[in-house]
C-alpha positions in Angstrom: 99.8 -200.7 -117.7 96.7 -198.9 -118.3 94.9 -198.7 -121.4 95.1 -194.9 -121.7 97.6 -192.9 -123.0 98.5 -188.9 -122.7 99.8 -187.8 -126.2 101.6 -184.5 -125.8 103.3 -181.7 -128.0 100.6 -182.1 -130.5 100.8 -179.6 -133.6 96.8 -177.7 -133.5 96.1 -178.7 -136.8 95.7 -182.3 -135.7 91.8 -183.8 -135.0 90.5 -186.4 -133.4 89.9 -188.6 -136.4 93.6 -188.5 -137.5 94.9 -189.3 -133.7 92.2 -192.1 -134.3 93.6 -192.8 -138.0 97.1 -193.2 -136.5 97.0 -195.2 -133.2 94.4 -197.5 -135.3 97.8 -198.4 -137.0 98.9 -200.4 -133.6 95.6 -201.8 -132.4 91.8 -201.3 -131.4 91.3 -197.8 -130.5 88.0 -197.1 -127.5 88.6 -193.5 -127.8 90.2 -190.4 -128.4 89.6 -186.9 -126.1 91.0 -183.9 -127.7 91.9 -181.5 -124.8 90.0 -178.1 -126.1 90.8 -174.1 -124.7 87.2 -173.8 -123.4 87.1 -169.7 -124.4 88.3 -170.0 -128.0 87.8 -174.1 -128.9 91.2 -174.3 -130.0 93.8 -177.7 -129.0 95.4 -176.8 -126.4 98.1 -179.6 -127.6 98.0 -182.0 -126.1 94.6 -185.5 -126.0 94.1 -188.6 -124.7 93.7 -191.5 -126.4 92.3 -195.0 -125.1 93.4 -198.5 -126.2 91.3 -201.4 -126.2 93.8 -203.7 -124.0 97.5 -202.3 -121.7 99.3 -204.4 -124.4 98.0 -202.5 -126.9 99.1 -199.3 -125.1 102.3 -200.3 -124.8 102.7 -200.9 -127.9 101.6 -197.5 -129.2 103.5 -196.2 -126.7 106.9 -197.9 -128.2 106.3 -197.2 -131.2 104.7 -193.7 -131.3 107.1 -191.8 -128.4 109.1 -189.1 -130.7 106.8 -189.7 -133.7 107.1 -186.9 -135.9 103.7 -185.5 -136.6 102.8 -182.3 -138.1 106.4 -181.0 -137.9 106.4 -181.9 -134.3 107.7 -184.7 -131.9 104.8 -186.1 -130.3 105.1 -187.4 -126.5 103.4 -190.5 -125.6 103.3 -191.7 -122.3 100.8 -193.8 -119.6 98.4 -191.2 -118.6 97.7 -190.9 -114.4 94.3 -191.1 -113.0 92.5 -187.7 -112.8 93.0 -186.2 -109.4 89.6 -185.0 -107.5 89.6 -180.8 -107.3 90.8 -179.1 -104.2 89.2 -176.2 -103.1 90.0 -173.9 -100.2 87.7 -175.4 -97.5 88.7 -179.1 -98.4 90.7 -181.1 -96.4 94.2 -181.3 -98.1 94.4 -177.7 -99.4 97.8 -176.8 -99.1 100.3 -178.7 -96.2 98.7 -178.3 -92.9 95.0 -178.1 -91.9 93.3 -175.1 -92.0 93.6 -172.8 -88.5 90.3 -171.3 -87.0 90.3 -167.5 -87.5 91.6 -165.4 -84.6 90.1 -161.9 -84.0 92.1 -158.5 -84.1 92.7 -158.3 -80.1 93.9 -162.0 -79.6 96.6 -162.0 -82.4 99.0 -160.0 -80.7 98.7 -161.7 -77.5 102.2 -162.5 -76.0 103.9 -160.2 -78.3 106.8 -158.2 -76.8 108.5 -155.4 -78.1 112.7 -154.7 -78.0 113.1 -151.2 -76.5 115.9 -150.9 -79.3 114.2 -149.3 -82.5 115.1 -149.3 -86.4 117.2 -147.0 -87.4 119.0 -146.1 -84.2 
């Protein structure tokens, strides 16, 4: 299991030092990263938290799933590796590569039109 937990649902009252305070309670705690709005600096509800061993984290995560904290049931599960960004021109944006761009008199090429019209 790895060491690092997601800790969701949190109430925005809570800091760093008390997510520190409580997951002390089960072990050695390497760190804690509050998840911040970036326009108003406000928890956005949800940290992670880092546990000095995966035994450790499992044992925080037994014993701190549905904690009540702040008049709210935390969520407290094994937190997945960051994922690289994707941007338009990367490879892997979206299904299928992306197509070359086609100019205005080649799109329509092979297109045939029904004598029958809409409406009729």
């Amino acid at each position: 299991m790895n060491p690092r937990l997601y800790i969701g649902n949190l109430p925005p009252t809570v800091t760093e030092a008390e997510l520190q305070t409580l997951f002390s309670r089960v072990g050695a705690v390497t760190g804690v990263q509050m998840v911040l709005d970036p326009t108003t600096q406000q928890s956005r509800g949800y940290a992670f938290v880092t546990m000095a061993s995966p035994e450790l984290a499992e044992t925080a995560l037994r014993d701190f799933h549905s904690y009540s904290l702040g008049g709210r049931y935390i969520t407290v599960t094994e937190a997945r590796p960051p994922q690289e960004p994707k941007g338009m021109m990367s490879e892997g944006f979206g299904s299928r590569p992306a197509t070359p761009f086609k100019p205005a008199e080649n799109r329509n090429k092979g297109f045939r039109r029904s004598g029958r019209r809409r409406g009729r």
